[in-house]
Every structure is written in C-alpha cells, then in structure tokens.
N, CA, C and O atoms as a GROMACS GRO file, in nm:
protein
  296
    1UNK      N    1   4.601   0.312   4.051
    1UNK     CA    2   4.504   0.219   3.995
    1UNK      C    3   4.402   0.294   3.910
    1UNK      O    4   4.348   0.251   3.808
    2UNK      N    5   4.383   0.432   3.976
    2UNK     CA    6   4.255   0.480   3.890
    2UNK      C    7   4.291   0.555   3.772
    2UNK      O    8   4.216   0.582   3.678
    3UNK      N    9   4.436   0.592   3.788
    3UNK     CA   10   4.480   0.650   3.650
    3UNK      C   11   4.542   0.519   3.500
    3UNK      O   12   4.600   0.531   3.392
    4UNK      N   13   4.486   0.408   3.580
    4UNK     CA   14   4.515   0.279   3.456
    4UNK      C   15   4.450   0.264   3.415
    4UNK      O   16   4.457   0.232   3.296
    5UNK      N   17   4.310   0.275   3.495
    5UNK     CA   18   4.174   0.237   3.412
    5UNK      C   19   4.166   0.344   3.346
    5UNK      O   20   4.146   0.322   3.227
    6UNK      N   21   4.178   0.517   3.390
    6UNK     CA   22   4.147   0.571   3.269
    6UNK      C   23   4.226   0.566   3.131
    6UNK      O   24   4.189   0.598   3.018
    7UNK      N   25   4.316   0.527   3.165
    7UNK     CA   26   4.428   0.515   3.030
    7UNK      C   27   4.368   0.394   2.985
    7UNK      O   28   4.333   0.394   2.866
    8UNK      N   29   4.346   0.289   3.052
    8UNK     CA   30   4.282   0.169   2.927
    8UNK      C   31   4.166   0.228   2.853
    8UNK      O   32   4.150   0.215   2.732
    9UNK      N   33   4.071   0.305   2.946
    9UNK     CA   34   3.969   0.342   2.870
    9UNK      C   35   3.966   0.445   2.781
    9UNK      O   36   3.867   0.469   2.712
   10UNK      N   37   4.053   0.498   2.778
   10UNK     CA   38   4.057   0.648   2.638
   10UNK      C   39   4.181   0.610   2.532
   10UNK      O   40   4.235   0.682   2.448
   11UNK      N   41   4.215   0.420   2.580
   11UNK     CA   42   4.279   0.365   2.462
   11UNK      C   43   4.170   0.279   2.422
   11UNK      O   44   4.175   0.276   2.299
   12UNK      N   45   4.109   0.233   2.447
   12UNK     CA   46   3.962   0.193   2.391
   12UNK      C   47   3.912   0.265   2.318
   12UNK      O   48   3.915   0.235   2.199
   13UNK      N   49   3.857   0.367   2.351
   13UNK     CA   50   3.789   0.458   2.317
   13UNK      C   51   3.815   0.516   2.200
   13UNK      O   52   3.724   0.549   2.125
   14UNK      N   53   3.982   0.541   2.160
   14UNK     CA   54   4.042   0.553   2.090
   14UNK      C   55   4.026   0.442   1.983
   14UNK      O   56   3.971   0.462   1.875
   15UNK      N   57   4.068   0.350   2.015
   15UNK     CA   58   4.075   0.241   1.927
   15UNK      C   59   3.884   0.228   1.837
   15UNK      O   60   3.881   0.214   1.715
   16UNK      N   61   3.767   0.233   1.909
   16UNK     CA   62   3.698   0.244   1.843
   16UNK      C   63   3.615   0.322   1.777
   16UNK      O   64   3.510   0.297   1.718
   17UNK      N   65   3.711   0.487   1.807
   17UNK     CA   66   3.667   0.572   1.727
   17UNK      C   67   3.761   0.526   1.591
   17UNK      O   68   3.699   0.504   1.487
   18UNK      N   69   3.879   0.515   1.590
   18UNK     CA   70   3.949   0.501   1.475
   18UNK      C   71   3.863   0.377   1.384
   18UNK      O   72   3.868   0.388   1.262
   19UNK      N   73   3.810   0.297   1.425
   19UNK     CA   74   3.782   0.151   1.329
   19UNK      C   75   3.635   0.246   1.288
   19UNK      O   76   3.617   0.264   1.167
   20UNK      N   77   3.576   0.281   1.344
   20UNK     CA   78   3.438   0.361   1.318
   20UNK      C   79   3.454   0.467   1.180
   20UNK      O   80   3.384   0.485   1.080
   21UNK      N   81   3.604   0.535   1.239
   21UNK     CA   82   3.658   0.633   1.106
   21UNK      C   83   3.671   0.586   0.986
   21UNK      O   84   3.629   0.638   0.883
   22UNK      N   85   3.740   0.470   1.000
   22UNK     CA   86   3.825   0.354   0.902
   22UNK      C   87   3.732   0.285   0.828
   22UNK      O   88   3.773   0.263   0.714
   23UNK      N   89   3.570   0.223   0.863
   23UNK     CA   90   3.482   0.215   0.801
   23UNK      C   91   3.464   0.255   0.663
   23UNK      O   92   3.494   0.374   0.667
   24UNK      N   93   3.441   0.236   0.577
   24UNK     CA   94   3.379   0.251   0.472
   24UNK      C   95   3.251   0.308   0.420
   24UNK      O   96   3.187   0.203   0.431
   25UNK      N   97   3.206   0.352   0.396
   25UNK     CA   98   3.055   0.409   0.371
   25UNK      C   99   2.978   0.325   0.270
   25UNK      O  100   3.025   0.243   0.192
   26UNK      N  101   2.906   0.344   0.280
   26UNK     CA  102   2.783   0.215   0.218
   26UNK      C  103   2.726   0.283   0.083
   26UNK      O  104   2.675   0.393   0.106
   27UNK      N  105   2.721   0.248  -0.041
   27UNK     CA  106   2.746   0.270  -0.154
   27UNK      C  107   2.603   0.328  -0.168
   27UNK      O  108   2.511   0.273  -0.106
   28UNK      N  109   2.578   0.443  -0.252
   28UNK     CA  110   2.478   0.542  -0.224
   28UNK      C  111   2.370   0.460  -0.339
   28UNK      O  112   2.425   0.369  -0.401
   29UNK      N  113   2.248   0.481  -0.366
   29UNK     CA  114   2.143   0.418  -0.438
   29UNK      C  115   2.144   0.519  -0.587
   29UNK      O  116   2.143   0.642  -0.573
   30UNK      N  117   2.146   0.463  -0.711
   30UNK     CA  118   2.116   0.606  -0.793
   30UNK      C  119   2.006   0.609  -0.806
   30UNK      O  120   1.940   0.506  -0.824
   31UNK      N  121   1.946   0.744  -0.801
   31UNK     CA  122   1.850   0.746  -0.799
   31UNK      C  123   1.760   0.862  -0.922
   31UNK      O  124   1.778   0.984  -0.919
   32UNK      N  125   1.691   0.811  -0.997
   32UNK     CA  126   1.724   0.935  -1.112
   32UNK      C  127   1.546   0.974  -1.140
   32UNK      O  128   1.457   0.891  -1.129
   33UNK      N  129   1.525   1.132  -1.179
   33UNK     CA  130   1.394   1.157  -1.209
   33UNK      C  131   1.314   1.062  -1.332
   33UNK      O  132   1.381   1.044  -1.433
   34UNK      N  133   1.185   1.004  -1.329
   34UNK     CA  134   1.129   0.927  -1.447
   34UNK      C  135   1.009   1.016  -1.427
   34UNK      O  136   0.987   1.084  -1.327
   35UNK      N  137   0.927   1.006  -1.548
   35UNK     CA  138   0.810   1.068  -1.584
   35UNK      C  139   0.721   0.935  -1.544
   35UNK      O  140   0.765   0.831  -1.594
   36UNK      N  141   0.601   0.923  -1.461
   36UNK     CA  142   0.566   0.844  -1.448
   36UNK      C  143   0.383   0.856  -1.539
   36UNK      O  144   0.300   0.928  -1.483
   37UNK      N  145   0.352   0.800  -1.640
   37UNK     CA  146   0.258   0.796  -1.728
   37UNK      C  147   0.094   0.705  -1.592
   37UNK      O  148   0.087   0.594  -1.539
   38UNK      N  149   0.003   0.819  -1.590
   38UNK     CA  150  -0.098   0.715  -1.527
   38UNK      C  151  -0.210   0.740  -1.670
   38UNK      O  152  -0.241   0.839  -1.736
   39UNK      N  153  -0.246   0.593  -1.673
   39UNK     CA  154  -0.312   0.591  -1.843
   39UNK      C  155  -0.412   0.479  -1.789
   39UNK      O  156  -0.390   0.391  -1.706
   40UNK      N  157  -0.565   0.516  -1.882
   40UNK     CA  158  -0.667   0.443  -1.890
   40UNK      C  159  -0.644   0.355  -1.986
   40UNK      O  160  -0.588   0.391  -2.090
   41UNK      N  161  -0.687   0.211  -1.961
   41UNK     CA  162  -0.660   0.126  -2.060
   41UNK      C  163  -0.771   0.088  -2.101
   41UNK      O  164  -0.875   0.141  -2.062
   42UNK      N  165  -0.768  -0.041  -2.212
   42UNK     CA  166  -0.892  -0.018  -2.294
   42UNK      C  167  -0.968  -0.098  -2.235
   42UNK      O  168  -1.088  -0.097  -2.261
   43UNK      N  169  -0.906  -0.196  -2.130
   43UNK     CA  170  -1.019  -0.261  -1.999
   43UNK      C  171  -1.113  -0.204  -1.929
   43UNK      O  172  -1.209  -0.250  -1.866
   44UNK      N  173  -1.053  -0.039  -1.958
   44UNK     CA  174  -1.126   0.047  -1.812
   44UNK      C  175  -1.081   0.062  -1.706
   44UNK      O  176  -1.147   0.114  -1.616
   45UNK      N  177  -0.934   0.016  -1.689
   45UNK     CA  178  -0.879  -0.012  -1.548
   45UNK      C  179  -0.753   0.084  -1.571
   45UNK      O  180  -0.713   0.102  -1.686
   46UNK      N  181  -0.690   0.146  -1.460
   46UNK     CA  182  -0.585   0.277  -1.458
   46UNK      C  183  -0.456   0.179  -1.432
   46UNK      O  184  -0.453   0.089  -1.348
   47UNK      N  185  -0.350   0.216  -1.520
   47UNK     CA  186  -0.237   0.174  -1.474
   47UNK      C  187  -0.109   0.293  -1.451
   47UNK      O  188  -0.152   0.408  -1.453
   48UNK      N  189   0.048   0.280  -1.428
   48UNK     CA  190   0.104   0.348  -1.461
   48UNK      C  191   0.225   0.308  -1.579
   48UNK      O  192   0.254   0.198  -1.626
   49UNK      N  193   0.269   0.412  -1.600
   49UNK     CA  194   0.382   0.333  -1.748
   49UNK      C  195   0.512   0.455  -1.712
   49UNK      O  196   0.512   0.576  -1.685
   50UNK      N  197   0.601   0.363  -1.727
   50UNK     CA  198   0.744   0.457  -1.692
   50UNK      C  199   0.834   0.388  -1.722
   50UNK      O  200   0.828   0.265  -1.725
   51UNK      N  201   0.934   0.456  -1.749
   51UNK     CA  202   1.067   0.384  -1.793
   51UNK      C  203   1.135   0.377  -1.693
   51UNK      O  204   1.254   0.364  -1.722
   52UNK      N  205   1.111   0.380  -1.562
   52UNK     CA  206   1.130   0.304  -1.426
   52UNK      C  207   1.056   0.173  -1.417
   52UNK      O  208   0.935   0.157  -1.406
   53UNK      N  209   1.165   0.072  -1.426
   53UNK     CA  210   1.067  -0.079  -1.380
   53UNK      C  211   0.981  -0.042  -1.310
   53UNK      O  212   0.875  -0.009  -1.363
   54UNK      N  213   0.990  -0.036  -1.216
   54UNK     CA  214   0.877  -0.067  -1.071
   54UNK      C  215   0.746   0.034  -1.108
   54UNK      O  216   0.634   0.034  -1.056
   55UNK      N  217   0.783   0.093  -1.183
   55UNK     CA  218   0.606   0.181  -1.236
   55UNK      C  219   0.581   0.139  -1.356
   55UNK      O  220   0.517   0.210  -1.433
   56UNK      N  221   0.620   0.034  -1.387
   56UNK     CA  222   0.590   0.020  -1.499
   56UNK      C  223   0.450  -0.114  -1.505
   56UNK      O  224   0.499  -0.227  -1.503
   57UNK      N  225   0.349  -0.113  -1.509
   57UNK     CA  226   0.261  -0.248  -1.538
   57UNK      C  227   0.129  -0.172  -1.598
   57UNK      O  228   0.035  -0.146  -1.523
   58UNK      N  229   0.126  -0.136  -1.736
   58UNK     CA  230   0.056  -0.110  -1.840
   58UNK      C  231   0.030  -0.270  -1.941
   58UNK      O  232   0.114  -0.350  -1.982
   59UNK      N  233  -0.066  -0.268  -1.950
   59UNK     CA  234  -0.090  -0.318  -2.052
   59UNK      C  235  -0.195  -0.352  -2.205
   59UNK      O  236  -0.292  -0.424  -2.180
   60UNK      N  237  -0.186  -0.320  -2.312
   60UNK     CA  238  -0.311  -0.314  -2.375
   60UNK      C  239  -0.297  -0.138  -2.400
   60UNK      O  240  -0.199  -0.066  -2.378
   61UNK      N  241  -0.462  -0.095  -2.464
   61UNK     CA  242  -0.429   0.041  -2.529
   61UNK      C  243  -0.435   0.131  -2.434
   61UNK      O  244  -0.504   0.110  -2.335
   62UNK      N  245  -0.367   0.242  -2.448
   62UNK     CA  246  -0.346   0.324  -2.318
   62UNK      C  247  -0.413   0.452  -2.407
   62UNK      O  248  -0.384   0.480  -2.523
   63UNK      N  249  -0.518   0.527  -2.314
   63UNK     CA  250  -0.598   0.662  -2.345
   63UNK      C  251  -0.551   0.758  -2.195
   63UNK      O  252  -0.504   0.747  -2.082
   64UNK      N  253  -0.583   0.817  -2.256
   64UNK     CA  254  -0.645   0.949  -2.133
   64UNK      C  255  -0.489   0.947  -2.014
   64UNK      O  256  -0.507   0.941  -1.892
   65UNK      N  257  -0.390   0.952  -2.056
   65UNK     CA  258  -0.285   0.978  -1.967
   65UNK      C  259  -0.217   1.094  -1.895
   65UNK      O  260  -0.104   1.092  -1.943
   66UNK      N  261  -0.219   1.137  -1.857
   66UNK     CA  262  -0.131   1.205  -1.723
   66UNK      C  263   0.003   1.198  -1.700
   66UNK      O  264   0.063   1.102  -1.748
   67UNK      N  265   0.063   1.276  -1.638
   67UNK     CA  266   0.213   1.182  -1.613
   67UNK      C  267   0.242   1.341  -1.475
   67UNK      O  268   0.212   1.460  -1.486
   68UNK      N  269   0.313   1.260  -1.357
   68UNK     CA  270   0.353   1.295  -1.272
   68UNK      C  271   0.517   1.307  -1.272
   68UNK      O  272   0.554   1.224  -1.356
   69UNK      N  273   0.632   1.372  -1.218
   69UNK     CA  274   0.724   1.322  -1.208
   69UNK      C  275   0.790   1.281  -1.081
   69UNK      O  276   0.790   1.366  -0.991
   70UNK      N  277   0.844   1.174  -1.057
   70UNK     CA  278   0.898   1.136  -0.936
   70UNK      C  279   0.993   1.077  -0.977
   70UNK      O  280   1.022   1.102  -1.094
   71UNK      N  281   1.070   0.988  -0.911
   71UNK     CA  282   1.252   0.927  -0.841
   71UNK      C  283   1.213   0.811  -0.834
   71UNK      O  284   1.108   0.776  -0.782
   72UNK      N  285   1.322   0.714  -0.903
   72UNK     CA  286   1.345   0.562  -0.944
   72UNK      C  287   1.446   0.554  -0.865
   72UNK      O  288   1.528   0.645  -0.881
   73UNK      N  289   1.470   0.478  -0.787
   73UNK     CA  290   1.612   0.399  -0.736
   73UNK      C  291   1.621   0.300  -0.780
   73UNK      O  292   1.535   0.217  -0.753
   74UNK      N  293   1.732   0.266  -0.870
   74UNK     CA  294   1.755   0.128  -0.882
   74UNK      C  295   1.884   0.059  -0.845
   74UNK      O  296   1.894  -0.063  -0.859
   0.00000   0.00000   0.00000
C-alpha cells in the first residue's frame, strides 16, 4: 500500500514539474534608455519633456533645462 502512494505521488509530482517546464514565459517589456529633459516653462512651473510618453507633459516655452537619463518601458 505504501509503495502505491509513493508511486502516485512522484507521478504527480512528475506530471507537474513537466506542465511547469512546458509553460511558456511571459513576454519581456522593452525597455529602452530616453533622455529625460526637466525644463522651466514660461508659467514658472517645472515640467519634464522626453521622447518617452509617460515623461512627457511640457507645455509652452521651455528655459533653463537639464536632462537626466533613465528607462522607458513601453
């Protein structure tokens, strides 16, 4: 009896290491360096400007800028 249960269980065991193997991997993010621009505008108020959407909300004349570099995922 006790050598059935271990055989069911290291065919289990088996079975869900293989589907775990068999999995697929989850599609990686690209992720690429942008220059990110921090600029005074002519409001007086600091924004940033990048050719990464998500840093991007400038608007109006941009002075006195900076630029950092960091990573966009899109």
């Amino acid at each position: 009896m006790t050598q059935a249960k271990t055989r069911v269980f290291l065919l289990l065991l088996a079975t869900f290491t293989t589907l775990f193997a068999l999995t697929p991997p989850r599609p990686a993010q690209a992720c690429f360096a942008y220059d990110i621009e921090s600029c005074l505008q002519s409001n007086g108020t600091w924004c940033q400007y990048s050719d990464c959407p998500k840093y991007n909300h400038c608007s109006g004349v941009l002075t006195n800028c900076s630029y950092v570099r960091t990573t966009c995922c899109v």
